[in-house]
N, C-alpha and C positions, 0 to 999 in steps of 0.2 A: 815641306810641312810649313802651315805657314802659325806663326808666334800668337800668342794670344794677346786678344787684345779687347776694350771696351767695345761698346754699337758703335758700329760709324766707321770713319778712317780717313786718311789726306787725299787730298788728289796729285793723282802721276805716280802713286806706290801700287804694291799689290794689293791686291782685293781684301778688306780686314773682314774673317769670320761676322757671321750676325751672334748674336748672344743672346738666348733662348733662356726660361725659364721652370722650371717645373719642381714639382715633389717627389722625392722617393719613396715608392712605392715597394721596391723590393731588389734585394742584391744577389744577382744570380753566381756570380765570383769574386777573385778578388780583384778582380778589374773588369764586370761587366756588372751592371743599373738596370732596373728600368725608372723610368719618369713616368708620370703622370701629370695634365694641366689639372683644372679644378672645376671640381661637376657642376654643369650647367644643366640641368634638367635633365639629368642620369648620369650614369657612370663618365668621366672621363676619356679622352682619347690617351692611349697610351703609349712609350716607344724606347724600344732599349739604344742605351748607352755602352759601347765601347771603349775604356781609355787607351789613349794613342800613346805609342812608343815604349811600353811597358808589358809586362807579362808575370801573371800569376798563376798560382799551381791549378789543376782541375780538382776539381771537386769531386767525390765518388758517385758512381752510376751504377741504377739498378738496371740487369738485364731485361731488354724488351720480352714480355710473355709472347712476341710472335715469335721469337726468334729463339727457339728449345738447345741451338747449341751456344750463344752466345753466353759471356759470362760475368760477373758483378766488376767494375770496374773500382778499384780502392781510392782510397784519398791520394794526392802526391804529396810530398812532404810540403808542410805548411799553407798547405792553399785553403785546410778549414780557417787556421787563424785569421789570415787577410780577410777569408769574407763575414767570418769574426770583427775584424778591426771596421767595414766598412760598414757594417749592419747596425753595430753601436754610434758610429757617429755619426751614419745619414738619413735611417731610416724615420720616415714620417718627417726628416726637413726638409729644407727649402734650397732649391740649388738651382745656381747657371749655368750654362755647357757652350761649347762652341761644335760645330761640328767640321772637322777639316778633312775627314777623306769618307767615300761612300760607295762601297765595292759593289761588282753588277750583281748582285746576290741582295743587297740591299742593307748590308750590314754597318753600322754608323759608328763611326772613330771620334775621338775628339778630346777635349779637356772638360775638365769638370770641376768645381768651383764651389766651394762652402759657403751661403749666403744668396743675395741678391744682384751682386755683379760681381766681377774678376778680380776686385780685391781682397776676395776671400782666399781661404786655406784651399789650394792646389792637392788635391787629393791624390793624383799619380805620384808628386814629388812627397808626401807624407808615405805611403807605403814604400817608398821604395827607403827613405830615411829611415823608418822601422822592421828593414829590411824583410818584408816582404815579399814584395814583388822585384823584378830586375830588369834594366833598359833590355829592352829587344835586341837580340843582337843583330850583328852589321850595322846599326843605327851609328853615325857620324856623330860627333856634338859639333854641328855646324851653324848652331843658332842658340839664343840667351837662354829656351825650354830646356832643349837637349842639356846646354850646357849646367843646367842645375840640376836633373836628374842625376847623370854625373856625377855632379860635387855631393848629391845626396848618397850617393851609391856607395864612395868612397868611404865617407864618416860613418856609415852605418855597418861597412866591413871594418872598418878600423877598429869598430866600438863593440865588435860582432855582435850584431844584434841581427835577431831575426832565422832566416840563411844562412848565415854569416857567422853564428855562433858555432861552436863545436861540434859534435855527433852529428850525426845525416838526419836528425828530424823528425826520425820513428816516432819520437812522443808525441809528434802532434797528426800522428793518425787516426782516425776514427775508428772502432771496430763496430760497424754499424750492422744493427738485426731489422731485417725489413719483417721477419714475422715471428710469431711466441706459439712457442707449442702447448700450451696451455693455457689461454687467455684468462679461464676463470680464475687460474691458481693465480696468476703474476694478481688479476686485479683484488683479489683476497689480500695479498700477501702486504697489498699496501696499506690496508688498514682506514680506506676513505681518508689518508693525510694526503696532504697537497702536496703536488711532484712538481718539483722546473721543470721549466722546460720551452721549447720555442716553435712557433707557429711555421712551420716552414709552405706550409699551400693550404688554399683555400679553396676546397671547390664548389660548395654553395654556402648561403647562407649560415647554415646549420652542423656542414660536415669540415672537418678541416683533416690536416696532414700533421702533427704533430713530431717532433724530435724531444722525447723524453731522456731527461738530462742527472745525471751525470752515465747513465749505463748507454748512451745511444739506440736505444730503441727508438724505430721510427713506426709511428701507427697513426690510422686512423680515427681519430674521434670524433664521434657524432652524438650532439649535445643533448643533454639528457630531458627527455620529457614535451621538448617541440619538434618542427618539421618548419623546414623556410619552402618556397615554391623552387623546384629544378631545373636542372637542363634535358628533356628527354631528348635522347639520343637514336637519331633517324637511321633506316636502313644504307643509306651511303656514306654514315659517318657522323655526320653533320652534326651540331646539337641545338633543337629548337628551347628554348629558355618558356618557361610557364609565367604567365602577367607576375611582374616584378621580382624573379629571379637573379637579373642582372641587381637589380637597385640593394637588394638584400644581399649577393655575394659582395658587392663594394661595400655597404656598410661593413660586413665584419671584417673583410682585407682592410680597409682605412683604420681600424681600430687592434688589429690582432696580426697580421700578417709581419711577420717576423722580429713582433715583439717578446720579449719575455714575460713567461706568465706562470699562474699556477694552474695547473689542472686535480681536479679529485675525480679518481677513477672510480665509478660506482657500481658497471656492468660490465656484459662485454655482449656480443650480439655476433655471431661467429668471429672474427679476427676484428669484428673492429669494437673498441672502446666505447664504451656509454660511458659520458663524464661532462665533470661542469668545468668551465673553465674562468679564471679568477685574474683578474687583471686589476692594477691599483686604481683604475678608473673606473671599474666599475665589473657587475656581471653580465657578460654579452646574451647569455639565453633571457633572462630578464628585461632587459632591452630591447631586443628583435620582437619580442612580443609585447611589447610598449608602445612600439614604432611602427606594427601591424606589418613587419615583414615575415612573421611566424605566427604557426599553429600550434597549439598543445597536444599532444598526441597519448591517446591512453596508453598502449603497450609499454609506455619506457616512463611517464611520468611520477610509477610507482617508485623506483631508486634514485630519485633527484631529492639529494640530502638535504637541500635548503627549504626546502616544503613546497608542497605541490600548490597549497593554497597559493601562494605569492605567483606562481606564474599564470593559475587561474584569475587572479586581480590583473595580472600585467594583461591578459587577453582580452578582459573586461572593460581595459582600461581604452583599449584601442577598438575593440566593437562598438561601446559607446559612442566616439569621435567620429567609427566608420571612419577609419585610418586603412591604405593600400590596401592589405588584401580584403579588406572586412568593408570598403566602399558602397556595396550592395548589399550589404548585412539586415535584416528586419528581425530583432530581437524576437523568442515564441512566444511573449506575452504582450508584444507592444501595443497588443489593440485592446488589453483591460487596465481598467482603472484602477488606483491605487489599492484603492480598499477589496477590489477583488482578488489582489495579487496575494496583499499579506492578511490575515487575518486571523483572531480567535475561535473557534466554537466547539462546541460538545459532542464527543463521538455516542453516537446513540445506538449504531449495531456496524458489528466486524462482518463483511459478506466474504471473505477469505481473507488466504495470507496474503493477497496486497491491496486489500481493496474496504474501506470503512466509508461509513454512509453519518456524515456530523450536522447539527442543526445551528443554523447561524443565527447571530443577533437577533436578525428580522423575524427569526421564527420558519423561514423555508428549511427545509432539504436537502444535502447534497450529498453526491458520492464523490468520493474522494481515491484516485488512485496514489499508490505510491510509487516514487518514480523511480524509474531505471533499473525495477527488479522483479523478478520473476517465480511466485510461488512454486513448491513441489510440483510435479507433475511425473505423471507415469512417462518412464522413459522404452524407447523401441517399439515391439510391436504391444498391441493391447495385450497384457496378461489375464485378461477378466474373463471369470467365466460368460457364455458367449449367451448363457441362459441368465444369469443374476444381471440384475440391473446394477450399474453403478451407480457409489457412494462417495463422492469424492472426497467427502471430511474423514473419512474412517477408510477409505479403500486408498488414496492417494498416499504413499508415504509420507512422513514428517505433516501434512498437512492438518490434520487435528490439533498436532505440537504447536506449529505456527499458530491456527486462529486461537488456541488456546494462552497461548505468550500475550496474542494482542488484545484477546476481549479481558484479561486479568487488569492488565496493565492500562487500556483506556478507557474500555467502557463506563462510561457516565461521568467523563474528564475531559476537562480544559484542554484544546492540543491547541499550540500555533502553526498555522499552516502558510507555505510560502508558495504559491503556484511554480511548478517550474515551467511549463508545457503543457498546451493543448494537444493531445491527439485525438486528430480529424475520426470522423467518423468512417467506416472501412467495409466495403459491401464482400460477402461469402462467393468463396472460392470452393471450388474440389475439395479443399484441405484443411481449409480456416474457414471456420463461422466468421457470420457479420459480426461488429462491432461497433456500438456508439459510441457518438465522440467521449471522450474521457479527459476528465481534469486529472493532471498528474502533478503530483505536489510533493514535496519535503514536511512531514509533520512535527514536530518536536513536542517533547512535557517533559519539564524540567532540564533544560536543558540536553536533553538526550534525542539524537537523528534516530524514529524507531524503524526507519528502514535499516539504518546502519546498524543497530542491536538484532534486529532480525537476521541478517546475513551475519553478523560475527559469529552468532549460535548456528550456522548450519541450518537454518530454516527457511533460507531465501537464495538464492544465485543474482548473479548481479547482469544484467543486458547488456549485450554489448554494441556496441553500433557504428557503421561508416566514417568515418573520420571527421567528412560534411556534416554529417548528422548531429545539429547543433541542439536537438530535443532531448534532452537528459539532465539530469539530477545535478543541482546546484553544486550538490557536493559529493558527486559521482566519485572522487580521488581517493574519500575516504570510504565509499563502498569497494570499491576495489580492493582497499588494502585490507578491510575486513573480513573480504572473503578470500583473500592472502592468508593472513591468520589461520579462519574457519579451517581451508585445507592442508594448512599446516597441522595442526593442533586434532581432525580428524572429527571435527563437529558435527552433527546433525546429518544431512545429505553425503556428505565428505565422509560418513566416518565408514569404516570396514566389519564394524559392528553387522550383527541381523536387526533388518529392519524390523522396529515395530508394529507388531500387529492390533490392531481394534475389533474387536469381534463384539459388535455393537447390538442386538438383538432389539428390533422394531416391532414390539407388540402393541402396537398403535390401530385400533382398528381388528385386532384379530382377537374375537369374545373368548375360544377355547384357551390361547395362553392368558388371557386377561383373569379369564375362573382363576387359572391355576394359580395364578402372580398373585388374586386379590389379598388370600388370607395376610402373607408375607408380610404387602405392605402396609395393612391395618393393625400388624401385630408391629410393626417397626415404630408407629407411633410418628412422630415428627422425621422425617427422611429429608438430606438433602438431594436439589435439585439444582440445576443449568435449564431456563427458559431457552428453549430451542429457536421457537417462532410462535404466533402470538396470529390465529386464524380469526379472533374476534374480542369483544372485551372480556368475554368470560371465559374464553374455549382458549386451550394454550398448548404445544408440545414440549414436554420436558425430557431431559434427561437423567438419567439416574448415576450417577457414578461411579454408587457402590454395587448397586444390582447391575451397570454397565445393560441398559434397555432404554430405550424410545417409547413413552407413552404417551397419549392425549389426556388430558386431564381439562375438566369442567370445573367450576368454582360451585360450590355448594352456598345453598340461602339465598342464592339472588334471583334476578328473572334479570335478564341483558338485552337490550334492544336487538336485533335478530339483524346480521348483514347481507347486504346484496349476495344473490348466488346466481350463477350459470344453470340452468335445467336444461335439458333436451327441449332445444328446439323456443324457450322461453328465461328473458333475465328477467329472476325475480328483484326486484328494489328494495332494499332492506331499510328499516325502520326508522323513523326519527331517532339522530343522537345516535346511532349504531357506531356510525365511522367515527366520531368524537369515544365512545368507549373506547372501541379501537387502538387509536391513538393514543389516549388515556395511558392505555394497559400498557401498551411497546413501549412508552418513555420511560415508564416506572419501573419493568421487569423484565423486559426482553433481553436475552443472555445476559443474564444479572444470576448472581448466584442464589436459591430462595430455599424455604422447608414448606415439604406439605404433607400434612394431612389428610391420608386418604379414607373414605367411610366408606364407600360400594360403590357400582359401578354402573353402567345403564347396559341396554341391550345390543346395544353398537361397540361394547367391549370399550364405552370412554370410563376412566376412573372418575371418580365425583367425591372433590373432598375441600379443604381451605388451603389456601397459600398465603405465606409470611413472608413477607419483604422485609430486611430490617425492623423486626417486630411488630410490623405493622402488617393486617388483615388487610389482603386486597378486596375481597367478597365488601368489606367494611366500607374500604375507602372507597369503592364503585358507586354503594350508595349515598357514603358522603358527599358524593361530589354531582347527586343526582344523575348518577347514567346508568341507574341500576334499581330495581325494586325489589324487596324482600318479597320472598317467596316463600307459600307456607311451610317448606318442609323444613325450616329450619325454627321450628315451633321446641324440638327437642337438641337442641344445639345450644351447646355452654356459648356460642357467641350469639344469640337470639338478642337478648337485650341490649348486646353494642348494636345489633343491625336494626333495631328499631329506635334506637336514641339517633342513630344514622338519619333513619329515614324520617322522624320528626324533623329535626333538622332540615332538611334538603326540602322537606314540604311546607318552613315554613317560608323559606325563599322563593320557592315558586317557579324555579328554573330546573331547566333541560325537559326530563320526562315529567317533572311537577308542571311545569310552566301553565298548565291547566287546572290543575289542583283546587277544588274548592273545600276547604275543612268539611266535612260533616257534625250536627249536632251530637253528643255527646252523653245527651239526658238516657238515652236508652240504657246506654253500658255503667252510667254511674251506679245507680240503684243496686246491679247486679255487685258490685263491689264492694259495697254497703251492707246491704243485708244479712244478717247474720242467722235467718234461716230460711229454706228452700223453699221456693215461691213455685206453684203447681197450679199453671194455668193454661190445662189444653184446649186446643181447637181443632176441628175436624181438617183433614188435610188427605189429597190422591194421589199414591206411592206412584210415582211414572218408571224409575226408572234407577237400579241400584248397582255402585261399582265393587270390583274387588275389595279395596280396602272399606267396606261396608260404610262408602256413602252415597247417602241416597237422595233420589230427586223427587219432590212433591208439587201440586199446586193447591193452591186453598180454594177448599170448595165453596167458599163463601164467593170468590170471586171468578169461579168456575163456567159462569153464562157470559160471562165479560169475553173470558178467551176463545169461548165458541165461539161466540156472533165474530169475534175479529180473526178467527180463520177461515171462518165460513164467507165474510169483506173478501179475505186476500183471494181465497181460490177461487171466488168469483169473477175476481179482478183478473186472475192468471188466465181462467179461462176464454175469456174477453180478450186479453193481449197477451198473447203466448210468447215465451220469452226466446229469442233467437239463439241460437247455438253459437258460442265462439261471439257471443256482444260482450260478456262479462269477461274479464281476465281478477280471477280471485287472488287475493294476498291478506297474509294471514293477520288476524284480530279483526278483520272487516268482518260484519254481518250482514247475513243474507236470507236467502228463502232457498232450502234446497227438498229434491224429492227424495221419502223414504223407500225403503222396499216394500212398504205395500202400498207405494205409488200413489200418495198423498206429497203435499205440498208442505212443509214446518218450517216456520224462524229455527235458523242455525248462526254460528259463528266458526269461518273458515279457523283452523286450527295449523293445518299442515299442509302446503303444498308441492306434492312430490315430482308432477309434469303438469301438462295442459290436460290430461287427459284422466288425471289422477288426485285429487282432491281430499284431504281429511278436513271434515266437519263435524260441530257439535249442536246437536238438537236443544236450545236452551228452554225450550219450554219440557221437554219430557227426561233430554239426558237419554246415553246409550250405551253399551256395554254386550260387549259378544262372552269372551273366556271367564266364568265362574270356579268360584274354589268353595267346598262344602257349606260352607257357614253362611256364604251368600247363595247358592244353592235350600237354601232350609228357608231364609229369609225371603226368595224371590219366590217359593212356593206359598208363604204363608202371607204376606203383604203386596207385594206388587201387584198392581191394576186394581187394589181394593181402598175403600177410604178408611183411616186409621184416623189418631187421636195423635198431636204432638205438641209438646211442651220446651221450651226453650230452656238447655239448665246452666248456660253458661256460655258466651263468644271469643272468637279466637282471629288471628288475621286470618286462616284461610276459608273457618265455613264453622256456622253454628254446631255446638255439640248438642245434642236433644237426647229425651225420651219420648219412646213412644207404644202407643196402649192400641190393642185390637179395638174397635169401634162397637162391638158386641160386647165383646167378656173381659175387658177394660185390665185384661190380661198387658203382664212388658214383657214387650218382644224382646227386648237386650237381657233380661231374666231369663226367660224360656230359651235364650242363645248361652246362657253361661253352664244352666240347668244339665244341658245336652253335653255342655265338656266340647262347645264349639267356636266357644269365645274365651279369651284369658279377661280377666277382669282389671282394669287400668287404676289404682290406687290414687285419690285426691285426698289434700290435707282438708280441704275447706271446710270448716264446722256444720257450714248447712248441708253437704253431702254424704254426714258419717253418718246417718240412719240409712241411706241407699246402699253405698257402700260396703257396710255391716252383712247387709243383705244379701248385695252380689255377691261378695267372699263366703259367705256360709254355701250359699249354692255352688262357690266354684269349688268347694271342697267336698261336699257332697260326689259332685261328680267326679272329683279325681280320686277317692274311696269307690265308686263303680267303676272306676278304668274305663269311663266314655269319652269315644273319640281322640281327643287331642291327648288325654293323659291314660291311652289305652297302655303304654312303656311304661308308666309312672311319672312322675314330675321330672320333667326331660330341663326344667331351668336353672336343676341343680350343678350344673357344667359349665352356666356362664360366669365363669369366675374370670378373674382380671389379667390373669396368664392365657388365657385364650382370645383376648382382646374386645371383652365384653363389660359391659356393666352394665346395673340395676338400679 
């Protein structure tokens, strides 16, 4: 053997050892090392150590799983403490070696050396002083080594220490458990307190070997919450390492590998441990994702006690840099701008439970997903009847719950919204519809994630996704844990409850249940309402919530510019300002809670009444704001006079549908105001043409030759240039020239267009009318096509009120209609019309004492009382 000595040596002696350097890395016994140099662009080269002429106990061995009869091999007495004593004072330092013998098996012998060179602490001769380890036997003391071991050997028996002391050593046996028959119970049992304990192997970045201390359990732990890259292990053995496996299993051996630490055990994951491990230097899981040698991993990052956020920041912190593994990393927003990323705006409508549509600064549009979660949805196969159409807000479970949590909670509010991810746009499969690209964001009001409040209530499930899959929710950790909770706690979707049912009845469009609904809701008085969706600025879908139905509802009093429609085979364009009411209306109401007032209904089964927004009249504010005109039928409506103080207003601004507007003179209607008795001045006029509600159409025969000679122009113009078929494309308020049925040619103005082939028009010179009810019956046989006498007795916005005298017997036809018990007579205060007046009422009681016609039952008005939803 040859003595130790410095580099170098004399010449003409024997050859002096070379004197190497390195670190220790790890202490396999109590007299075998290994070294490591120091990393030069990856892991170091590494090489165990041998000490020469000494011998320490083995250490306990687990039986190999190939080998079914072999069997656990125990400590020998004292060989844990030597590699005890050797682990404490070398591990992670700095140490010399010499190498003096090198068997053909390749196994390296030699001396080893505390420090920088061979003036350090001789480490064979300290174990063997703290009796330890023992000179090999046969070994001579025929050199100054030998001979101090030796002398070490001796003082350490003398002094019995070690071996050397008393008893055979039993106590310093291990009773080590290589597995736990209940991993949940032991990891409960600890209470998340930190365990000693020490690092005994490392096998990737992420996973180690642990020896938990003081019971000797030996397990695996694998650190809570990340993933480092592997070694996958090939079919002949071999292990091929994933881009920067090696570089991450050195970092944690360099820092943890058979140091002492704490661990807090959190899970378990079959036999092996979920836990953090706690070193005074620092926390390693926190770290490796700092240093971009780890990933976060969802399945385990929910029991990581020090909070998920910090290790989401440590990942963030190394994607930013593109640190090792995250090198090729291209954030999912990194190609928008700031201001698109974060921002304020107004949710203006919930289109499900994950999906709202908010209007930014600028004043555009957007839809807005919410990230990384998934609305109700019918689960397995379709349950729907295979004839009913689906409803997804009322037939989907939970799904009504959901968009009803969300339109409460944001509609017509402030959210801040934080993009997290674009997903691309996605073309239909067999199975999946197409999908457009979709902004996916985190919204918050008031500090609250409302995806996170959605899934804590059982109203949402959380996505989950490939590990790669960097597209998800800012703060995906605490969706997770929320729907942790939810299925804990048996919320919403989770719960074992019957689902609830929505039996939602849609008599929208349908006249028969419409009849039947009307009286109900005319006698309900002011009913609330849920704007459903909002088809133009007057026309809207409500829902009812106490009657639990779907109706269409029209706004009463106004006239609404008329929007684009689809026809068969033709798009009609809808009117000036139409799409501005539109608009109008969804910002102000649309699923917005409101009350309406319903008065009757039209013959398409729509209700027709007023709607209250926060006490404010929409019909009102349409025409306040010029996108809407009063219409005469709101001539007997308690709100007539808001909707004309409205409409002065807006006309005299001049804007939207006034924008044309020129006042008219005024002189005509003052007078009538004025006068304080009834002014009777008729003129001869020719009845053309008389409607239901008994008005009728005249022209003045003064001006009578006038409108000859200029139809007798046009139809000679027509017949000169006969008009092409399919040149004109009608829409409706335009005027025109259309043919009657007795195949003359009359100014009209299109009214209603129903296809290309189908056309409602109004004859304005004559007026037209098919279906009669008695009273117009009596009047069309006694007036119409004859010239009468008529008198103007008062105007109104939709059409002068008159009377009028047969042109012979200077007889009033609206007399001879009351006479007959065919007309009820309309009550005015005016002082110039209390002789008329006076007059009608004595004839209409006349006839209600003969029981003619209308009061053939007797006075049938005695029933409109105010419990039947009527007044006088």
């Amino acid at each position: 053997m040859a003595s130790s000595a410095q580099s170098g040596g004399s010449s003409g002696g024997p050859a002096v050892p070379t004197v190497q350097r390195g670190i220790v890395k790890m202490v396999l016994s109590g007299c075998a090392i290994i070294v490591r140099g120091q990393p030069r662009g990856g892991p170091p080269p590494e090489r165990q150590i041998n000490l020469s002429n000494i011998r320490a106990g083995n250490l306990a061995r687990r039986a190999a799983a190939t080998q079914p009869d072999a069997k656990d091999t125990p400590d020998e007495p004292w060989a844990f403490p030597a590699r005890e004593f050797l682990r404490k004072k070398l591990i992670g330092k700095e140490v010399c070696f010499t190498i003096e013998n090198k068997t053909p098996q390749g196994r390296e012998y030699g001396m080893i050396y505390l420090g920088k060179d061979t003036n350090g602490e001789n480490i064979a001769e300290s174990l063997v002083a703290e009796g330890l380890a023992t000179r090999r036997e046969g070994m001579r003391a025929n050199n100054p080594e030998q001979n101090r071991l030796s002398e070490c050997e001796e003082q350490a028996k003398a002094a019995k220490k070690g071996m050397w002391s008393e008893g055979n050593g039993s106590h310093t046996l291990r009773d080590l458990k290589y597995t736990i028959e209940n991993p949940r119970h032991f990891v409960d049992s600890h209470h998340q307190k930190p365990v000693n304990a020490i690092i005994e192997h490392v096998r990737d970045g992420s996973v180690v070997r642990a020896l938990l201390l003081p019971d000797y359990y030996l397990v695996t732990v694998m650190l809570s919450g990340i993933k480092c890259p592997t070694f996958r292990r090939e079919a002949d053995g071999s292990e091929t390492p994933e881009p920067f496996a090696a570089e991450a299993k050195f970092f944690t051996e360099s820092r943890l590998l058979q140091r002492d630490v704490q661990i807090i055990l959190e899970s378990c994951h079959n036999q092996n441990i979920l836990g953090t491990i706690l070193h005074p230097n620092g926390n390693i899981t926190e770290l490796l994702l700092k240093e971009g040698f780890a990933r976060c991993v969802d399945w385990s990052i929910a029991v990581y006690t020090r909070g998920a956020e910090k290790l989401r920041a440590a990942e963030r912190f190394a994607k930013e840099r593109r640190l090792r593994i995250w090198r090729d990393y291209v954030a999912p927003t990194a190609n928008l701008d700031q201001k698109d990323k974060q921002f304020v705006a107004k949710v203006m409508q919930v289109l499900n439970a994950d999906a709202i549509v908010v209007k930014l600064n600028s004043g555009d549009y957007k839809t807005i997903h919410l990230s990384s979660i998934r609305p109700p949805r019918l689960e397995g196969e379709n349950t729907q009847d295979k004839n009913k159409k689906l409803r997804p807000l009322y037939d989907i479970p939970y799904m009504f719950e959901a968009r009803e949590f969300l339109r409460k909670k944001l509609i017509g509010k402030k959210v801040n919204v934080t993009v997290d991810y674009i997903r691309p746009a996605s073309p239909a499969t067999e199975t999946v519809p197409a999908f457009s690209e979709r902004t996916c964001a985190t919204v918050t009001i008031g500090g609250i994630n409302i995806a996170e409040a959605l899934v804590s209530k059982g109203l949402a499930t959380v996505i989950r996704y490939r590990q790669d899959d960097d597209q998800r929710s800012s703060h995906y950790d605490e969706l997770l844990a929320a729907e942790a909770r939810a299925i804990k706690n048996g919320k919403g979707l989770h719960s074992k409850k019957e689902v609830p049912i929505h039996r939602v009845a849609d008599i929208s469009g349908d006249t028969q249940k419409a009849k039947q609904f009307l009286p109900f809701l005319q006698r309900a008085g002011r009913s609330e309402a849920v704007v459903e969706y909002v088809f133009s600025g007057s026309r809207l879908k409500l829902y009812l919530p106490k009657e639990t139905c779907l109706i269409t509802f029209l706004l009463a009093g106004i006239e609404c510019p008329r929007g684009a429609r689809n026809l068969p085979g033709l798009v009609q364009e809808g009117e000036p300002f139409s799409e501005e009411a539109t608009l109008f209306t969804k910002e102000l109401v649309l699923q917005r809670e409101v009350e309406v007032e319903v008065e009757g209904m039209d013959k398409a089964g729509n209700f027709i009444g007023w709607l209250h927004i926060d006490s404010a009249n929409l019909s009102v504010l349409l025409v306040e704001h010029a996108l809407s005109k009063v219409h005469f039928t709101a001539e007997r409506s308690s709100y007539y006079k808001s909707l004309l103080s409205a409409e002065e207003a807006a006309k005299q601004k001049k804007e939207k549908v006034w924008a044309r507007y020129e006042e008219q003179p005024v002189e005509e209607v003052a007078p009538v105001l004025e006068e304080k008795e009834r002014s009777a001045s008729y003129k001869p006029v020719f009845v053309t043409e008389i409607t239901d509600d008994l008005h009728f159409y005249v022209q003045d025969v003064e001006t009578g030759t006038q409108l000859e000679k200029l139809m007798e122009n046009m139809r000679n113009d027509i017949s000169s240039h006969p008009p092409v078929e399919g040149s004109y494309a009608p829409r409706r308020g335009e005027f025109c020239i259309a043919k009657f049925v007795d195949g003359e040619w009359y100014r009209a103005r299109v009214e209603k267009v129903e296809s290309p082939a189908k056309v409602h028009v109004f004859y304005i010179d004559y007026g037209n009318e098919d279906a009669r009810t008695d009273a117009v019956d009596s009047v069309v046989r006694d007036i119409q096509n004859t010239q009468c006498l008529l008198n103007v007795e008062h105007l109104s916005a939709g059409c002068p009120h008159v009377t009028l005298q047969f042109a012979d017997s200077k007889g009033d036809v609206g007399l001879g209609l009351v006479k007959e018990g065919l007309v009820m007579v309309e009550v005015r205060k005016e002082k110039q019309f209390q002789k008329v007046i006076t007059e009608y009422l004595n004839a209409q009681e006349s006839a209600k004492s003969a029981r003619l016609n209308l009061w053939r039952y007797g006075d049938f008005r005695a029933d409109d009382a105010d419990e039947f939803g009527y007044s006088r």
